[in-house]
N, C-alpha and C positions, 0 to 999 in steps of 0.2 A: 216465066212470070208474066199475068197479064197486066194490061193497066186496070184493069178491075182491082187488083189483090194490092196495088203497090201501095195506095193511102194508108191500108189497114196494115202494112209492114212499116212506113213509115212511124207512123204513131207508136208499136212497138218496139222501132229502134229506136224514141225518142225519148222511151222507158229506158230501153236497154241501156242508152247515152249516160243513166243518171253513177252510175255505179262508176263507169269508165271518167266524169268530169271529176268524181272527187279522187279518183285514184292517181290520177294526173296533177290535178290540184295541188294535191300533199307532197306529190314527188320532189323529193332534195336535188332539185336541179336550175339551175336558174332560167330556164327556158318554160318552167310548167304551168305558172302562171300563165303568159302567152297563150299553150298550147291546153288548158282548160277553157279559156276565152274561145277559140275557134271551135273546141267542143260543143260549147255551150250557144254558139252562131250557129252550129252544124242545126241544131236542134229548134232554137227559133225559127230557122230556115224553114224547117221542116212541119213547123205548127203550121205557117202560110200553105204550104206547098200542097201538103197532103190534103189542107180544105179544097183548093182550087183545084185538087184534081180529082176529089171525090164527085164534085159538082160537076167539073167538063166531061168525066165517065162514065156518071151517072153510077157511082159505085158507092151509094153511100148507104150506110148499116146501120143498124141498132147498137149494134156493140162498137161499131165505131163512129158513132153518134156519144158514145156514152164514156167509151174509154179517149178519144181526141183532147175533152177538156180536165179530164183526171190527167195524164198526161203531162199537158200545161203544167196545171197545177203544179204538180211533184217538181218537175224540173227549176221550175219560178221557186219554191220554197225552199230548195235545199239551196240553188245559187240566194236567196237570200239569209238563209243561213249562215253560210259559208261566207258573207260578206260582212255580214253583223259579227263573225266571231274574228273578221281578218281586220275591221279597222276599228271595232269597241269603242264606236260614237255612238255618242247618245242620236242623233238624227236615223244612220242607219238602223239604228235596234229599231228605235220608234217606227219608223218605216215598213219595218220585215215586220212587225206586230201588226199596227192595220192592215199591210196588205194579206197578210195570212188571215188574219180577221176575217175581213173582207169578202175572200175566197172560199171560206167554208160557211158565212152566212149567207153569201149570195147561191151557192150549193144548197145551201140546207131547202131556202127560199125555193130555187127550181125544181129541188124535189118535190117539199110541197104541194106548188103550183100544179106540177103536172101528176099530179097525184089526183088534184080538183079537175082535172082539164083545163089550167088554165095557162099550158105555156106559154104563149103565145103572148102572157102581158109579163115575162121575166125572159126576152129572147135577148141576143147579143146588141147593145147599144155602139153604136158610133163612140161614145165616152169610151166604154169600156174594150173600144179597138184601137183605140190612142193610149190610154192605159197600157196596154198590153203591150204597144212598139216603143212607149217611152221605158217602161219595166225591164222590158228585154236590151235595150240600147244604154241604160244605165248597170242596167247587170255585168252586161259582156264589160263594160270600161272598167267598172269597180274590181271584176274578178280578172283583167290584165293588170291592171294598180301600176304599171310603168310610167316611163318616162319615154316620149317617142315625137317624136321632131321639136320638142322643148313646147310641146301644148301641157297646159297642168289636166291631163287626163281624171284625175281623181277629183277636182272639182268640179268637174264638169259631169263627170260621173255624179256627184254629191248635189248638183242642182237638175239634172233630170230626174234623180231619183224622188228630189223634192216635188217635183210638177205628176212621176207618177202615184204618188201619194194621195196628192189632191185632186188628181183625175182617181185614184181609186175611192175617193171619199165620196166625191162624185155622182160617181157613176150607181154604188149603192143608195146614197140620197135616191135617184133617180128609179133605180129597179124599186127600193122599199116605196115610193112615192105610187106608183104607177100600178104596184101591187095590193096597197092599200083598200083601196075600193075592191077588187077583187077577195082579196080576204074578210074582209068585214062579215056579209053573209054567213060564214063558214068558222069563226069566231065561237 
């Protein structure tokens, strides 16, 4: 395997990940929770990774350009699925709503855009890289939901979750804002 090929394996084992978190997830065991958590770390890891190594290789593709942030996505939606059906608060439901929202108008958007040529004014924001490490950092806590050296893990899970909310609200404000002038023309 070279490092050309590894990015483009990671991102499909990141897919491949989604099947195995819930499987684990469900299991009648009291360890699964835990051990969907380090699944679900395995795969965050691997969003970061596989960018910075696409770039340092200089291994970077169309199709993994295109499947990197479906990917993302998938994994992010089902862990908040999976979290809205494990604690049936009104904050998380509301949460997994905008941020799926979110993700398939900011999608619909880059299609668009680059549809016009115009991707380059709906590219990845700084917002929307804090977004993603607060999302992924609230997920991994909510989907252990334990008790571990007597920190209250599930609020604290329940207040990043909150901040990436409002960094996802954000950060849409911000692409819709920026895209505006660009779409208008084309209206």
């Amino acid at each position: 395997m070279s490092m050309q090929n590894l990015p483009m394996i990671m991102t499909w084992a990141r897919v491949f990940l989604i099947p195995v978190f819930l499987v684990i997830y469900y299991l009648p065991f009291e360890w699964a929770h835990f051990s969907a958590m380090v699944v679900f770390v395995i795969a965050a890891i691997t969003d970061w990774l596989d960018g910075y190594l696409a770039r340092r290789y200089n291994a970077i593709s169309k199709l993994g350009a295109f499947l990197d942030p479906v990917a993302d996505k998938l994994i992010v939606a089902v862990a908040l699925i999976v979290v809205a059906v494990e604690y049936q608060h009104w904050v998380v439901t509301l949460a997994t709503i905008i941020i799926i929202m979110r993700e398939m108008a900011v999608s619909a958007l880059r299609e668009w855009m680059a549809f016009h040529q115009l991707s380059e004014v709906v590219a990845v924001s700084k917002t929307g890289k804090y977004k993603t490490t607060f999302q992924l950092i609230a997920l991994s806590i909510l989907i252990y939901g334990g008790q571990l050296f007597g920190v209250p893990w599930v609020e604290i899970g329940f207040m990043l979750l909150i901040i990436a909310t409002f960094l996802t609200l954000l950060s849409l404000w911000q692409y819709a804002r920026g895209a505006w002038t660009a779409i208008q023309p084309h209206l």
